[in-house]
C-alpha positions in Angstrom: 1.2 12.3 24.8 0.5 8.4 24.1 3.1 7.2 22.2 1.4 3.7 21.3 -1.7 6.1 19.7 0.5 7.9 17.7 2.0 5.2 16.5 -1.1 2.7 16.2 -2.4 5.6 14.2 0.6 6.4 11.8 0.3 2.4 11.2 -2.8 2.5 10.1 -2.1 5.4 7.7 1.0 3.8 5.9 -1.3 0.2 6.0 -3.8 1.9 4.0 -1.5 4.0 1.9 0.4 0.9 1.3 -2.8 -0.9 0.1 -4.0 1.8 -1.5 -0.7 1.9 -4.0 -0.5 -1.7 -4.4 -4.7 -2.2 -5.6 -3.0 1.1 -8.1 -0.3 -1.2 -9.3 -3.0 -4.3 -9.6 -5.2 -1.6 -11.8 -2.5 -0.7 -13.9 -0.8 -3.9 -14.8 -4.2 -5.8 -15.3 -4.8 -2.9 -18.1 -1.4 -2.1 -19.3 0.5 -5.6 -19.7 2.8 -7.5 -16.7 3.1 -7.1 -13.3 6.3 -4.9 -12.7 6.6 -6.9 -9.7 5.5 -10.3 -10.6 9.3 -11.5 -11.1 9.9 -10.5 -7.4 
């Protein structure tokens, strides 16, 4: 088993996972008042 493909591959999941929560938090705060994480 190829360790660096499991792991390139669980990257990529988290990276778009990741991305895909963050462009949720952009969507939410643009129509529901501040960013919750704007003073970070």
């Amino acid at each position: 088993m190829q360790t660096s493909d499991l792991e390139g591959s669980t990257l990529d999941y988290w990276v778009a996972r990741g991305l895909h929560e963050f462009i949720r938090e952009i969507h939410f705060t643009d129509s529901g008042g501040r960013a919750k994480w704007s003073a970070s």
